[in-house]
Wavefront OBJ file of the C-alpha trace (Angstrom):
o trace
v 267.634 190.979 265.037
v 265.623 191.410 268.007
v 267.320 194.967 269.061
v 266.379 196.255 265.560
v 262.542 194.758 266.362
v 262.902 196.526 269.970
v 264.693 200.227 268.262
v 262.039 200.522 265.720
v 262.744 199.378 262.657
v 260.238 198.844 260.557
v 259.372 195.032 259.547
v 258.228 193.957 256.136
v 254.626 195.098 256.730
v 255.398 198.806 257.893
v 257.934 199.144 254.867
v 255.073 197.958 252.521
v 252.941 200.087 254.513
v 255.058 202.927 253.531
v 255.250 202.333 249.881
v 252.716 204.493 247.460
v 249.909 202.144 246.083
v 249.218 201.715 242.904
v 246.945 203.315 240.494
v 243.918 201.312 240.248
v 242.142 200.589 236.927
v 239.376 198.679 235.051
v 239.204 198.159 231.012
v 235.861 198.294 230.085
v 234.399 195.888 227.271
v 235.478 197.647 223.725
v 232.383 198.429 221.463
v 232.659 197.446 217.931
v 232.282 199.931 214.709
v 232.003 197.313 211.509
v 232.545 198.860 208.276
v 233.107 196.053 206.526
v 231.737 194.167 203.705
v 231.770 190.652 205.541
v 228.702 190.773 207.724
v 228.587 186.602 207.026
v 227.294 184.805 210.650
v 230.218 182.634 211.029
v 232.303 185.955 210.829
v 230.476 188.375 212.872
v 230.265 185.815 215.787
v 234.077 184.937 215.516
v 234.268 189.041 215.899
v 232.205 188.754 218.991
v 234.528 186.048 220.808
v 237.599 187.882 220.105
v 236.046 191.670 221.292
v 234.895 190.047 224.682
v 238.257 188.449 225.304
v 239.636 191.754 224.398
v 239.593 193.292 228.133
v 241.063 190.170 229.747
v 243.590 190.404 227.301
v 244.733 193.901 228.411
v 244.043 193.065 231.522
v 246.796 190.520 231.636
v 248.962 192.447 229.960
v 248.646 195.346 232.226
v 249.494 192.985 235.039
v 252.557 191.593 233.596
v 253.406 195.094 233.819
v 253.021 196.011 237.607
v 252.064 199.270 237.153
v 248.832 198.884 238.183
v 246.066 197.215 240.359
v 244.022 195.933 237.383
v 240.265 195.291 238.755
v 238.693 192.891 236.361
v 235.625 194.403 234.705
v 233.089 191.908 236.382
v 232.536 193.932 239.570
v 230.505 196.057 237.442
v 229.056 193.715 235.467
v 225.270 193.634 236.556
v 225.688 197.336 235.084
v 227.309 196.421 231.764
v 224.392 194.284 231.169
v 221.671 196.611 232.224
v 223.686 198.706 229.620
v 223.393 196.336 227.227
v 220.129 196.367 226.322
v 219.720 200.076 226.696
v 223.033 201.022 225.464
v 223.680 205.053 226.002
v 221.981 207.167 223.140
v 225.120 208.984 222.522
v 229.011 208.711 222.930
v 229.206 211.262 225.674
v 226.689 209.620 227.593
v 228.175 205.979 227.174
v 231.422 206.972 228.138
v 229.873 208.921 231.576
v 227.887 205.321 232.413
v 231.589 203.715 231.739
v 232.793 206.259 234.687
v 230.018 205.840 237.052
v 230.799 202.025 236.734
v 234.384 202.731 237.377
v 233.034 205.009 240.300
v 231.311 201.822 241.657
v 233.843 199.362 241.006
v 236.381 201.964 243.133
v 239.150 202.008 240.459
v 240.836 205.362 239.933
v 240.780 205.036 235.963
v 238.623 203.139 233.393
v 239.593 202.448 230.013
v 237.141 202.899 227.740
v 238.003 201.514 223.940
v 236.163 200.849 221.008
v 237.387 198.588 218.061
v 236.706 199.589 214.258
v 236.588 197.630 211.643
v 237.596 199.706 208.558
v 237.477 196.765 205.909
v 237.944 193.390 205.937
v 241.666 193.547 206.533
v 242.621 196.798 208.819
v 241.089 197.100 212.117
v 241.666 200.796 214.341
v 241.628 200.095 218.033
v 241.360 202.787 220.367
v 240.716 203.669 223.493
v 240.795 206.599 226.180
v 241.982 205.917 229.589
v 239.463 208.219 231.632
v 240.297 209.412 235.453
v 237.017 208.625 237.599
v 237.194 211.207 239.658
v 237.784 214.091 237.224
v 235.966 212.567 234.297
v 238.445 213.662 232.455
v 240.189 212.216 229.650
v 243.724 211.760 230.294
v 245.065 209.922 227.529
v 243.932 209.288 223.992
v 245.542 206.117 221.827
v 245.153 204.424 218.962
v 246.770 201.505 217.105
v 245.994 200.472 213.456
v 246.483 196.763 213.401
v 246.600 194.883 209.710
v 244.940 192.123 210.242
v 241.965 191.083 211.106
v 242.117 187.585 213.204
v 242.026 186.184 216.884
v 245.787 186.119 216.906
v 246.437 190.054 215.717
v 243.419 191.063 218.014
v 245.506 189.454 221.283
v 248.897 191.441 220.190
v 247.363 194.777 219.838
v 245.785 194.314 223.343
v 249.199 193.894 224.731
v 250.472 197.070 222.303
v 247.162 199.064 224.024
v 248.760 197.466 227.412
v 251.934 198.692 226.979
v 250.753 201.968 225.493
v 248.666 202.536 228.818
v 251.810 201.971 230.905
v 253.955 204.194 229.097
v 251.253 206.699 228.944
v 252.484 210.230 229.317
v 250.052 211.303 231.253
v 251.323 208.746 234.405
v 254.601 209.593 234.402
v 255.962 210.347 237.341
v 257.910 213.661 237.871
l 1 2 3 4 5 6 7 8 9 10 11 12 13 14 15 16 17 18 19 20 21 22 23 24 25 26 27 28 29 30 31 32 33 34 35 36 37 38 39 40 41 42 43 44 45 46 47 48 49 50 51 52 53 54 55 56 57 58 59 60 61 62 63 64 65 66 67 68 69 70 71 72 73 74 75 76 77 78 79 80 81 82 83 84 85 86 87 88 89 90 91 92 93 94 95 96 97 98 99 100 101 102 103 104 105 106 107 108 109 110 111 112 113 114 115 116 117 118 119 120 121 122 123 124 125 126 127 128 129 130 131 132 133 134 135 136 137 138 139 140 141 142 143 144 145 146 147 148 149 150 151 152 153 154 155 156 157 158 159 160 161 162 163 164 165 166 167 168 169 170 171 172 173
């Protein structure tokens, strides 16, 4: 083993040294579109929980995956919550804070999603995973989940997971 050490050969850290790195990325808290007729406290604030554990959800899911470096959302957090109570006048200018926060937190892609609540049963989740350097868009998905409950909310973040990970747009030639 030595004579392989003194020809050359690469030990474990040069052949990880070697190997491509990952594709960075950060999921961005999803905003929340309620068109429904139950606006009752007890409801909207179970809504709440579930759409701020929606990122870590992905984000777990996303890891199980290996795809990617996920970089939890909290690195940017001081600017989430200086967007919070200023929140972007438009869409377009939302979704270029989300990439300047991406920018900071030095991720290579953001995903930026929103969750709508079409009625009290069906519930549209979508998001666009966004390159930070380009701003562009590279990928647009949706899911349409029937239910409208902690439990659903957690298995459509690991359908969005798996959707990101499958994502045309990363597929390697």
């Amino acid at each position: 083993m030595s004579a392989l050490i003194l020809l050359g050969a690469p030990g474990p850290q040069a052949q990880a040294a070697n190997l491509p790195s990952k594709p960075s990325i950060t999921v961005m808290p999803f905003d929340l579109f309620d068109g429904s007729a139950d606006q009752r406290p007890a409801i909207i604030a179970a809504q709440q929980r579930a759409l701020l554990a929606l990122p870590g959800e992905v984000n777990r899911a996303l890891r199980a995956g290996r795809r990617w470096r996920v970089i939890d959302n909290s690195r940017v957090r001081p600017g989430l919550q200086a967007l919070a109570g200023d929140y972007a006048p438009t869409p377009r200018a939302a979704w270029l804070c989300m990439l300047k926060l991406g920018e900071q937190a030095g991720v290579d892609d953001v995903v930026v999603g929103q969750l709508r609540k079409v009625s009290d049963l069906i519930i549209a989740l979508q998001a666009d995973i966004d390159d930070v350097r380009t701003h562009q868009v590279v990928d647009h998905l949706l899911l349409e989940v029937k239910a409208d409950n902690a439990a659903m909310l957690r298995r459509a973040a690991h359908s969005m997971a798996r959707r990101i990970d499958q994502s045309k747009a990363f597929a390697t030639p």
